[in-house]
C-alpha positions in Angstrom: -5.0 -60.2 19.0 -4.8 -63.6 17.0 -1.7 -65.1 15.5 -2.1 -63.5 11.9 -2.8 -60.3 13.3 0.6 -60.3 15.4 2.3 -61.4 12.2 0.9 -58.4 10.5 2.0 -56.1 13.2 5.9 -57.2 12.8 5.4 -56.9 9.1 4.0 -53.4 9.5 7.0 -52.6 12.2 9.2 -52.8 9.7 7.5 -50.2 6.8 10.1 -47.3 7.4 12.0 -47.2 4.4 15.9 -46.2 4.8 17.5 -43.7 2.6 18.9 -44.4 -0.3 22.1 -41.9 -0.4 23.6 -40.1 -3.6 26.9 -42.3 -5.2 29.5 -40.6 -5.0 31.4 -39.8 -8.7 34.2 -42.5 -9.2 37.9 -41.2 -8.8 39.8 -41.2 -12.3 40.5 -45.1 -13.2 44.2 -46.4 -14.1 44.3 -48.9 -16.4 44.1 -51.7 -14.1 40.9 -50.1 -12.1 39.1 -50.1 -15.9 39.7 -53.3 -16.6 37.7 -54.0 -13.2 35.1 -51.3 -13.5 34.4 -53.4 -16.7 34.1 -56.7 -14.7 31.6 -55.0 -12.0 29.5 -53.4 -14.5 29.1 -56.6 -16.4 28.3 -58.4 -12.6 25.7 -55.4 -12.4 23.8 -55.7 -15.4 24.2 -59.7 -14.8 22.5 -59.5 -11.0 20.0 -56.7 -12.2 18.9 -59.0 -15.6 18.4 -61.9 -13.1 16.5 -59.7 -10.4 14.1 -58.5 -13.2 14.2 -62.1 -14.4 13.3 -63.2 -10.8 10.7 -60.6 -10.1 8.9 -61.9 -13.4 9.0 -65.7 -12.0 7.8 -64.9 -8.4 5.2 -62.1 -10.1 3.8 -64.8 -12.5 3.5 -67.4 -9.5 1.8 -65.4 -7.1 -0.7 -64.3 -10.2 -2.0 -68.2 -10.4 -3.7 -67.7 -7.2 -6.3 -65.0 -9.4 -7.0 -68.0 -11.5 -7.7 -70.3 -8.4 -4.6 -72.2 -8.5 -2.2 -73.4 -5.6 0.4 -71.1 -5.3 4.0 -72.6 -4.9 5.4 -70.9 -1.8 8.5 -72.9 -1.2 9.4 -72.0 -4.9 8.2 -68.3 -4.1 11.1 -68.8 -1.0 13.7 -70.2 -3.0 13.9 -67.7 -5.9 14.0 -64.4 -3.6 16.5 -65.9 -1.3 18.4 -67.2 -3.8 18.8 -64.5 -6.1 16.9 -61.3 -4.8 17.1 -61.7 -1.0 21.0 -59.8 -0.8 20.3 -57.1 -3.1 17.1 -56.2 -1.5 18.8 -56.4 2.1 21.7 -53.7 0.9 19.2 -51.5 -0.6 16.4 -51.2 1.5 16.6 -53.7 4.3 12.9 -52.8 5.7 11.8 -53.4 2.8 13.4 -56.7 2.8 12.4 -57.4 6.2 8.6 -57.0 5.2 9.0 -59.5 1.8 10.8 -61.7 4.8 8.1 -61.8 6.9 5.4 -62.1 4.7 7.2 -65.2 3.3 7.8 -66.4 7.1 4.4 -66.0 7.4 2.4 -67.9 5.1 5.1 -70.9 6.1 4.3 -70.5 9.4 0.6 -70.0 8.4 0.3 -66.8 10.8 -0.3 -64.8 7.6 -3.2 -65.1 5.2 -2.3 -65.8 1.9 -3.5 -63.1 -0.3 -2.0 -60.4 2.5 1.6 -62.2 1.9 0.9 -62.2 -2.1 0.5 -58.5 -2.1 3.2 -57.7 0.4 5.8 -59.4 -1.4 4.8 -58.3 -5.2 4.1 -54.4 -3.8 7.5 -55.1 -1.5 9.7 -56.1 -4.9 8.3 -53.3 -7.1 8.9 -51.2 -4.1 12.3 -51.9 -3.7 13.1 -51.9 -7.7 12.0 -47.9 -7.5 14.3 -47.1 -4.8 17.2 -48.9 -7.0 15.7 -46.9 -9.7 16.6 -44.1 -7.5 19.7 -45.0 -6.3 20.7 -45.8 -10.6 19.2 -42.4 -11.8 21.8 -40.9 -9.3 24.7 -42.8 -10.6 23.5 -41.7 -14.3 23.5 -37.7 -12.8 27.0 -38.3 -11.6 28.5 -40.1 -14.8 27.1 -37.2 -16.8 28.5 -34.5 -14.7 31.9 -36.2 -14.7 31.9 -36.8 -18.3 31.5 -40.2 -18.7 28.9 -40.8 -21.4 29.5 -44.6 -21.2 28.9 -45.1 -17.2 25.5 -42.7 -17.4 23.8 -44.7 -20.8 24.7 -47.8 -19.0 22.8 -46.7 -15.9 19.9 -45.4 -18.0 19.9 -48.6 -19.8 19.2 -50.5 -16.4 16.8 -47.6 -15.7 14.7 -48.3 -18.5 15.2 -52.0 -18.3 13.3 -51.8 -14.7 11.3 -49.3 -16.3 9.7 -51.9 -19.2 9.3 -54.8 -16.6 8.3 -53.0 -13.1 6.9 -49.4 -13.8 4.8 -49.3 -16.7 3.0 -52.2 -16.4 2.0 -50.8 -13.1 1.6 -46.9 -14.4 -0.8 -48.6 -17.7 -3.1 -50.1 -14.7 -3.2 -46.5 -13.3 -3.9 -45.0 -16.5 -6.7 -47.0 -17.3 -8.0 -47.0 -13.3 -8.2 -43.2 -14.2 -8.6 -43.0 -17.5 -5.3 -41.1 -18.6 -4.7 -40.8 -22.1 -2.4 -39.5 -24.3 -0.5 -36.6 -22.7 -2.2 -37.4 -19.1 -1.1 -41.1 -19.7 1.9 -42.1 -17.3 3.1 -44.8 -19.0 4.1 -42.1 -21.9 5.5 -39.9 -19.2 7.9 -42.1 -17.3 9.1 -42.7 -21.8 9.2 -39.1 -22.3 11.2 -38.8 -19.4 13.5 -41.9 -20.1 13.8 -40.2 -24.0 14.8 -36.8 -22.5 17.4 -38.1 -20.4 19.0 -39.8 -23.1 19.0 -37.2 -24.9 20.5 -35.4 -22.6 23.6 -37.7 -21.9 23.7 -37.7 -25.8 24.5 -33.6 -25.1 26.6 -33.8 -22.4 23.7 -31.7 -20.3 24.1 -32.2 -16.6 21.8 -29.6 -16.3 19.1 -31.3 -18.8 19.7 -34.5 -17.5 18.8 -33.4 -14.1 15.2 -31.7 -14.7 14.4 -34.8 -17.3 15.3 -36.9 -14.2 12.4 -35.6 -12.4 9.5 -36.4 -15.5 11.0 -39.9 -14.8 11.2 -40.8 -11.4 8.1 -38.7 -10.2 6.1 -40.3 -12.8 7.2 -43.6 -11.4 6.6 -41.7 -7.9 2.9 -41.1 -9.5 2.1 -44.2 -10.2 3.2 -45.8 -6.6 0.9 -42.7 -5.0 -2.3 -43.3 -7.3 -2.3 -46.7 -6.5 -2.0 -46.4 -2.8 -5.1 -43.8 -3.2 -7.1 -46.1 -5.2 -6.5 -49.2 -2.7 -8.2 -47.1 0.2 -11.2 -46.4 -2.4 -11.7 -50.2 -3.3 -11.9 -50.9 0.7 -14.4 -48.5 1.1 -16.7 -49.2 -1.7 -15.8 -53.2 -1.1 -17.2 -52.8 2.8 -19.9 -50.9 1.3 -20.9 -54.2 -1.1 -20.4 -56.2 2.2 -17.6 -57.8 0.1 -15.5 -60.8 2.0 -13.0 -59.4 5.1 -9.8 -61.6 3.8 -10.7 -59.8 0.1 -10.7 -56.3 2.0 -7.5 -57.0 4.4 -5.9 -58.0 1.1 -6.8 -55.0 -0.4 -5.5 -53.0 2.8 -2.3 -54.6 2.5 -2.1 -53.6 -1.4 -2.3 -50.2 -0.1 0.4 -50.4 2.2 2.7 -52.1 -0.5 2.2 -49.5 -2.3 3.1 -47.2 0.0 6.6 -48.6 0.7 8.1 -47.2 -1.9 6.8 -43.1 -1.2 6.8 -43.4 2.3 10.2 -41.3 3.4 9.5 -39.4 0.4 6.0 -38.5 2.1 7.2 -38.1 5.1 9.5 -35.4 3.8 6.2 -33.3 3.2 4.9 -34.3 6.8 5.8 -36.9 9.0 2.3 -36.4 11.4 0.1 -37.8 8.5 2.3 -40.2 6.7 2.7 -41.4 9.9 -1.6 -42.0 9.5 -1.4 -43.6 6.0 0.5 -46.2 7.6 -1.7 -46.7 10.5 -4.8 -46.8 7.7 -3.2 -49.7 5.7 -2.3 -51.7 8.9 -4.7 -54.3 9.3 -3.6 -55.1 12.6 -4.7 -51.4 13.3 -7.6 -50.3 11.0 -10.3 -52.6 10.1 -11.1 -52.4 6.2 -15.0 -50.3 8.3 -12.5 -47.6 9.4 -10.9 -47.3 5.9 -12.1 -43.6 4.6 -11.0 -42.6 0.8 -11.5 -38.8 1.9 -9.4 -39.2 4.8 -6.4 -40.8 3.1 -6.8 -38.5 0.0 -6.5 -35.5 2.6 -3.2 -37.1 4.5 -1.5 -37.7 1.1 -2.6 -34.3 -0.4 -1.1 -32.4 2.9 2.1 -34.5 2.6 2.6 -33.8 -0.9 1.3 -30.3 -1.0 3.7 -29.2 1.6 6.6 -30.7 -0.5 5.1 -28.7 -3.3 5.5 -25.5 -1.6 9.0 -26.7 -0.3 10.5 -27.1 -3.3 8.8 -23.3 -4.7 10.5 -22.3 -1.6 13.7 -24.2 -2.8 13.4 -23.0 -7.0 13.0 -19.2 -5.6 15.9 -19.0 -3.3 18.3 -21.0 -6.2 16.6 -18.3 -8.6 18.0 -15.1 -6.1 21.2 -17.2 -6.4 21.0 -16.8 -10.0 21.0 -20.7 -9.8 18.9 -21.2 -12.7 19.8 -25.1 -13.1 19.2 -25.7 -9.6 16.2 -23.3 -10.0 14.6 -26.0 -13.4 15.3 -29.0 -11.0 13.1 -28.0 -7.7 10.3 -26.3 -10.4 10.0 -29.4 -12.2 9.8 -31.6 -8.9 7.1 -29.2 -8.0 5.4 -29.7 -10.7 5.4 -33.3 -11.3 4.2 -33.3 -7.9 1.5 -30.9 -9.0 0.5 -33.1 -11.8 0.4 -36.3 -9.6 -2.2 -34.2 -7.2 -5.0 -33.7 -10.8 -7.6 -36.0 -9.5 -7.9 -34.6 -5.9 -7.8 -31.1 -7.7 -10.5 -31.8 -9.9 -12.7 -33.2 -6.9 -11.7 -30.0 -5.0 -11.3 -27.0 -7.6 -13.3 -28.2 -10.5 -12.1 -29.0 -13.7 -12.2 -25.4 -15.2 -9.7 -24.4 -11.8 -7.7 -27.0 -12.3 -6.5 -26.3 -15.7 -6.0 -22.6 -14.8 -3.5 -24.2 -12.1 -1.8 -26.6 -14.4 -1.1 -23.8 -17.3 0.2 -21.4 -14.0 2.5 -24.1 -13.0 3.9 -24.0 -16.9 4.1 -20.7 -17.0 5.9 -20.5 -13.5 8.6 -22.7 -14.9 8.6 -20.7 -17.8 9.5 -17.7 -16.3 12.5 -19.7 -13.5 14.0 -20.7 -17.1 14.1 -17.4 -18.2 15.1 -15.7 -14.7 11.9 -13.6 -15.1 10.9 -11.9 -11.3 7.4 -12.4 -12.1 8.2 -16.2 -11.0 7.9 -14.9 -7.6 4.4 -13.4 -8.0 3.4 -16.7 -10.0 4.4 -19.1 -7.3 2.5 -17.4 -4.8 -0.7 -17.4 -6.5 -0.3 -21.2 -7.0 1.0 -21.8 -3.2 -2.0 -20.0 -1.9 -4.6 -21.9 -4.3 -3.3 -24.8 -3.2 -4.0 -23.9 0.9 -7.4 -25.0 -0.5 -6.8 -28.5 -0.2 -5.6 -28.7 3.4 
């Protein structure tokens, strides 16, 4: 194995992403302990204002080399260890190590360029949607506890990552796929950032918690399309006999991608997320062995067994006469659902497909209204969905 292909290898080592655990609600605050909750939000809109600021600099540098421009790597260095590097590190340190390494890399000049370009845009966006993740929980909490303040605060940071990260990403996806109007995730991940404000707005833990879901797991839709398409591109780019360093880089956009799904993929099953990593490792896979069919069948096992987790999950909540529980799961499910459309269409045919879709609405449907016939509706979409594995 060459030297760039053993840099790889340490890069890929380090793809396990750690959990990002629920904040726990702040105790009640004296008057002294405001004052300094006031101090540390301010710090925290501050450092995540800089990060997005940062994120935009790096982004924009890394972009000259599509133009055919020198890139500016020691800059690239500078600005996410000077202002990102910490942050990153606390929240997801393997994700930190792989932007590390890729950077150590192209210094070293182990790492080919456009590999380390995508590694550490992919790695940044990666690690903005599990600090998404980490803020929509803080939001939950503040909203449960009362505090209107604390939760639009968190939103507003939400949405603030949303409009520089997310949907420029999720409008590349809907035009890759040609999502409009109510398929269109860039509207989505809105919708879901106007329903949760809404729902602080009516002191609706409950609300807030299903709109939640329309947010993150459209975000969560985006990151999984993209990693799908990636494994296309390779294909059809080995098929045009298109350059190897154009192919690895594509690989590696794959992977990127995948950083930020990956623990929640491996949720559904470890065994083939396990795979999708192996397929976007170019120290493992050559861009010849990349198969679109095969990595749309790993990701569509992963997420269908979450799918039937979490009908699993809404039904037992629903016999518990849980019914905000029961909204939460069902909507997880079904974003889930939605985010599975183009590998249902290639599979069930478009006709089939809709039928699905409109059963999924009904099924929630019915866990809103504690109707037993959810039971009998989940199982007919459960056992169409044993179609795809």
């Amino acid at each position: 194995m060459n030297k760039r292909l053993k840099a790889v290898s340490i890069l890929m080592a380090a793809g396990l992403l750690a959990a990002c655990g629920n904040e726990e609600a702040a105790p009640k605050k004296t008057a002294k302990t405001e004052t300094a909750a006031a101090k540390t939000e301010q710090a925290t809109e501050a450092t995540l204002a800089l990060e997005l600021e940062t994120f935009s600099t790096i982004k924009a540098e890394l972009d000259r080399a599509k133009e055919g421009k020198t890139v500016d790597w020691k800059k690239v260095q500078s600005l996410y260890e000077e202002k990102m590097q910490k942050n990153v590190g606390q929240t997801a340190p393997e994700i930190e190590q792989v932007i590390s390494s890729a950077i150590a890399g192209i210094q070293s000049q182990e790492l080919d360029a456009g590999v380390a370009r995508q590694l550490i845009d992919k790695g940044m966006q990666s690690y903005f949607y599990k600090l998404q993740k980490s803020t929509q929980n803080t939001a939950e909490e503040a909203v449960k506890a009362g505090n209107k303040d604390e939760a639009e605060k968190a939103l507003e940071d939400i949405s603030s990552m949303a409009t520089t990260v997310f949907i420029p990403t999720a409008e590349k996806r809907d035009a890759s796929y040609g999502f409009k109007n109510e398929e269109s995730i860039a509207q989505a991940i809105n919708s879901g950032l106007d329903a949760e404000k809404s729902a602080i707005a009516a002191d609706s833990a409950a609300d807030f918690g299903v709109a939640k879901q329309l947010t993150d797991k459209s975000i969560y839709r985006t990151f999984y399309l993209a990693a799908l398409g990636y494994s296309q591109k390779v294909e059809d780019g080995v098929k045009a006999k298109a350059d190897q360093a154009e192919l690895q880089m594509e690989q590696a956009e794959g992977y990127g991608f995948l950083l930020a799904i990956e623990e929640s993929l491996a949720g559904g099953d470890e065994a083939a997320t396990a795979r999708l990593k192996e397929i976007y490792d170019i120290s493992k896979t050559k861009p010849e062995d990349v198969k679109y069919a095969e990595v749309e069948s790993l990701f569509a096992k992963a997420l269908t067994a979450k799918i039937n987790g979490y009908h699993t999950e809404a039904q037992a909540a629903l016999d518990k006469k849980e019914v905000d529980t029961a909204r939460v799961e069902a909507m997880e499910a079904n974003m889930f659902l939605i985010a599975l459309k183009p590998t249902l269409t290639g599979k069930l045919g478009e006709a089939e497909t809709k039928k699905l879709l409109a059963e999924a609405n009904t099924w929630y449907a019915q866990i809103e209204k504690e109707d037993e016939a959810a039971k009998t509706t989940s199982a007919q979409i459960v056992e169409t969905l044993k179609s795809l594995n």
